[in-house]
N, C-alpha and C positions, 0 to 999 in steps of 0.2 A: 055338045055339053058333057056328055059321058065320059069322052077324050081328057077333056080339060079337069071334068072332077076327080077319075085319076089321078092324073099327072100334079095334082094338089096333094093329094093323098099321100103318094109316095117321093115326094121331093122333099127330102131332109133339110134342105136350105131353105124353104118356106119360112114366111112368118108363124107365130105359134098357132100349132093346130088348135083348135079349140076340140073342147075335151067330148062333146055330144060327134060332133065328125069323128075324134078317136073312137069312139065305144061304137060307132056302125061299119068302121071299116073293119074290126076284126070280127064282129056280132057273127058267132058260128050257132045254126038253131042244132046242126048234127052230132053235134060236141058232145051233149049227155047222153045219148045212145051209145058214141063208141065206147065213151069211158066205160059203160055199163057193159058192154059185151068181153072187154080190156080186161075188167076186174072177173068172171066170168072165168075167163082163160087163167089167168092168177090164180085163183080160188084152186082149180083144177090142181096147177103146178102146188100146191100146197098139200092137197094131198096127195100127191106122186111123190112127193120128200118124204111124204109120213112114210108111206110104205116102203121109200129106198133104205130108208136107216133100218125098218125091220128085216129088211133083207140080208143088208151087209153088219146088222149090231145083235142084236134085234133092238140096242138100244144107241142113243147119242154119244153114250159113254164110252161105249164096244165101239165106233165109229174110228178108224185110223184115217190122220189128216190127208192122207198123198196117196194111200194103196191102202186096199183091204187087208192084205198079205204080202209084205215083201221081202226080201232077202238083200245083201251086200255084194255088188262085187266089185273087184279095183284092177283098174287099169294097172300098167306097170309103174305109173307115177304114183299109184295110191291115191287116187284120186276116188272118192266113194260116189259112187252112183245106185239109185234104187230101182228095182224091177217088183212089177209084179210076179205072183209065182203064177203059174198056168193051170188056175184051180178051180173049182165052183164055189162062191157064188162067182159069174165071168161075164161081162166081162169088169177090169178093178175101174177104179173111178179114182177121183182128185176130190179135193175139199169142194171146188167149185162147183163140180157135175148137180150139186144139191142146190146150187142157187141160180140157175138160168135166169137171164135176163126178160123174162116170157110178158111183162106187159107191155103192152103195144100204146107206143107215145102217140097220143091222137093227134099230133100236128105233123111239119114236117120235123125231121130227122136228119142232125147233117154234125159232122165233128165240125167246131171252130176254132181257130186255131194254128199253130202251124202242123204239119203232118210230123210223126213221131212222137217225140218228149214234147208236152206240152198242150196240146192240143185237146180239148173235150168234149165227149157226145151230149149235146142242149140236144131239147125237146121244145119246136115252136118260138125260136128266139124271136121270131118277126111279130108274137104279141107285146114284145117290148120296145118295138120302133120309135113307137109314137109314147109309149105311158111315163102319163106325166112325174109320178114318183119310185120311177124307176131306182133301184137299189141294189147292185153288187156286193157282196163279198167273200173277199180269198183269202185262208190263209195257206202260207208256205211254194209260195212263188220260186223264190232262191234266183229269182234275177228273171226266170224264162216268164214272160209276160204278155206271148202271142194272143193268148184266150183273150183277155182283159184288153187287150190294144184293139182286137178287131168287137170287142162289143162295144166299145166306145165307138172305132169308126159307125157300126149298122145302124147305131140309138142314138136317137135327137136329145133323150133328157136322162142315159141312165148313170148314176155315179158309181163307181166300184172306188170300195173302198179296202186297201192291199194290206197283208202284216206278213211278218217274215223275220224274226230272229237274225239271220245269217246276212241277209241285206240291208245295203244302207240309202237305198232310191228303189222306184218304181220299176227298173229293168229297163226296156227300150222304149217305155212308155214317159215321153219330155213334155211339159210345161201344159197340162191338158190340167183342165179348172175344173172339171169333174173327177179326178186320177185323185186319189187321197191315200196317202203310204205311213206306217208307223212299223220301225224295227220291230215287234213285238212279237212271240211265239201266241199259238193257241193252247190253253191247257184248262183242266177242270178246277184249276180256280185262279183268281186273282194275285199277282204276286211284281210290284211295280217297284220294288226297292233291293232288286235282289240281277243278277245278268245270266240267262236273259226274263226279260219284263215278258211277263205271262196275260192274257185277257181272256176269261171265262164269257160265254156266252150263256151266263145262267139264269133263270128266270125270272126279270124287271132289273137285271142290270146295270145300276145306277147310271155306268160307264159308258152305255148306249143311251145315244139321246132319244129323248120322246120321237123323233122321225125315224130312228133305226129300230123299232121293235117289229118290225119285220121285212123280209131281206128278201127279193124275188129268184135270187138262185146264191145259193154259200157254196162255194169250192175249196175243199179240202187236200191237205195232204202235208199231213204232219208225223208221217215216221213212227207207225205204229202208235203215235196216243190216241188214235180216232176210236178204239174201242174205251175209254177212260171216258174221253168228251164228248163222243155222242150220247154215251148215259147218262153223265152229269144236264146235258142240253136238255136229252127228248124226256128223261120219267116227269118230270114235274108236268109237263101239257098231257102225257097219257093217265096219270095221276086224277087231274082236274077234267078229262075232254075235252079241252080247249086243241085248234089244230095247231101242229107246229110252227114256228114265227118263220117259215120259208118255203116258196114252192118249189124246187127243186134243188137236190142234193147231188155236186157232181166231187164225189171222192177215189182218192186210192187208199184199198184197203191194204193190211201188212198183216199177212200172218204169223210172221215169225214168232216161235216157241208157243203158238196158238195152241189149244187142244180142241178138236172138233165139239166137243157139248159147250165150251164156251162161246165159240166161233155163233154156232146156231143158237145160243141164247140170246148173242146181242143184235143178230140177223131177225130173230122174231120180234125183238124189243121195234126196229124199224119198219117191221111191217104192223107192229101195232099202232104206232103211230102216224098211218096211212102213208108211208113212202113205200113206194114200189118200184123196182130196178126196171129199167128200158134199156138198155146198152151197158153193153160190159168190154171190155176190152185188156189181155194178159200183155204186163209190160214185158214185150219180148227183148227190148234192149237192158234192162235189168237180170234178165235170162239168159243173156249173151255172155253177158261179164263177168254171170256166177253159174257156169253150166255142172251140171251133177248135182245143186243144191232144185230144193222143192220150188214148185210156183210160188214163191209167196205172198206176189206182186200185181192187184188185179185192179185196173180202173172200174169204177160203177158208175152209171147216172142214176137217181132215183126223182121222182117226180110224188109231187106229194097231192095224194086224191082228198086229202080232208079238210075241210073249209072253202071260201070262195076266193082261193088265188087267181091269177089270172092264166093259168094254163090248163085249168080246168072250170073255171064258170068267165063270163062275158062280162065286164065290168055293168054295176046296174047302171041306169040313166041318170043324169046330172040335172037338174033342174037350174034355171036362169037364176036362183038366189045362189048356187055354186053345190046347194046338198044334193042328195041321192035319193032316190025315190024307193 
């Protein structure tokens, strides 16, 4: 009997699960403990940032984005490359060294995707197997549509829904009734009569329907405006308390022409609004193709510990009239 309720469980091709079997197959009791020792560890790494900046500043401002101290020199092409100099404070650091990826995803941990360009680090995709209003979305695809293809294959009910200025279809992703695409770019505001067509995601956005005001994972990567639209998204819910309308946040960030006090103003803005990094990953193929220029290129997962998304609380119990108890 065990065998068989199993093999119910996890066979995608079943008829529809019903939603009390959903909520005991992922029912974790150990779940709030880890988060709680997770944050814990975080907390810690918050203040080891405090104290790195007064090491190498004493302030955010004193803070140099790539090296504490560095110098020029040029190959015979003239090609500029930076060094640090060989001084105290030693040893020099990157913009990054300040933001470790140090919370620990309480589920499992796996890139999806294909390996390389495209591919991103999720935190427990498998509590979205079975959920019934499962909700994707990405902007800035540009065709490569691994992630989004294989979350469709693993999820019985999740719809992702794609935007991409530069694109005019879903990528490799054909005739799937859950796959929903619109050319659009992401930006901090509204702009639908102009090319290209812009869609803010700002707070009761007419433009989302009543079933999209909140999104089980957003994937970003929009060429440096993520510092612009993550602000315009997250102040209005840090503002009110309310938690962010997504449980996790898998973006590439862009530093370019960044200055370090800004970088970390917007980096504290997302940890006030309960997101916390799990996996970080430096786009080394963007490294390859601009070698002598800075990192500026860094994938993030962040997982959002505020409210009761489903990667951190257990959906409550459904009662036979369909509510929640």
């Amino acid at each position: 009997m065990v065998i068989l309720t199993t093999i119910y469980l996890l066979n995608p091709y079943q008829t529809p699960l019903r939603t009390d079997l959903y909520e005991i197959s992922i029912r974790d009791n150990e779940l709030p403990a880890r988060l709680e020792r997770a944050e814990r560890v975080y907390s810690k790494l918050v203040g080891d940032r405090r104290e790195m900046i007064r090491r190498f500043g004493p302030t955010a401002r004193d803070i140099s984005m790539y090296a504490n101290h560095f110098y020029l020199r040029f190959q015979p092409n003239h090609i500029p490359f930076r060094f640090p100099e060989d001084k105290e404070p030693w040893p020099p650091y990157t913009v990054w060294s300040f933001f470790p990826p140090s919370f620990a995803c309480p589920h499992e941990l796996e890139r999806v995707g294909s390996l390389g360009d495209g591919g991103k680090w999720t935190c427990g995709l498998s509590r979205l197997q079975h959920k019934p209003d499962c909700l994707i979305y990405t902007f800035g695809m540009n065709y490569e549509t691994s992630f989004e293809a294989e979350v469709l294959e693993r999820t019985r009910y999740c719809e992702v829904w794609g935007y991409d200025y530069r694109s005019n279809s879903f990528g490799s992703i054909k005739r799937d009734r859950r796959a929903h695409f619109h050319p659009w770019g992401l930006a901090n505001i509204d702009a639908h009569v102009c090319f290209p067509s812009n869609l803010s995601l700002h707070h009761g956005n007419p433009i989302l329907s009543a079933d999209h005001q909140y999104m089980d994972i957003l994937k970003v990567d929009i060429e440096g405006w993520e510092f612009e639209v993550l602000t315009q998204i997250l102040q209005p819910y840090i503002a009110s308390g309310e938690p962010v309308p997504f449980g996790q946040l898998l973006i590439e960030i862009h530093t370019w022409d960044k200055k370090f006090e800004d970088v970390l103003s917007w980096w504290e803005m997302l940890e006030s609004a309960g997101l916390r990094p799990f996996m970080s990953e430096v786009n080394l193929v963007y490294q390859n193709y601009n070698r002598g220029s800075d990192t500026a290129l860094v994938e993030y997962s962040f997982i959002n510990v505020k409210g009761n998304n489903i990667f951190v609380a257990d959906p409550l119990p459904t009662l036979p009239d369909g509510s929640v108890t």
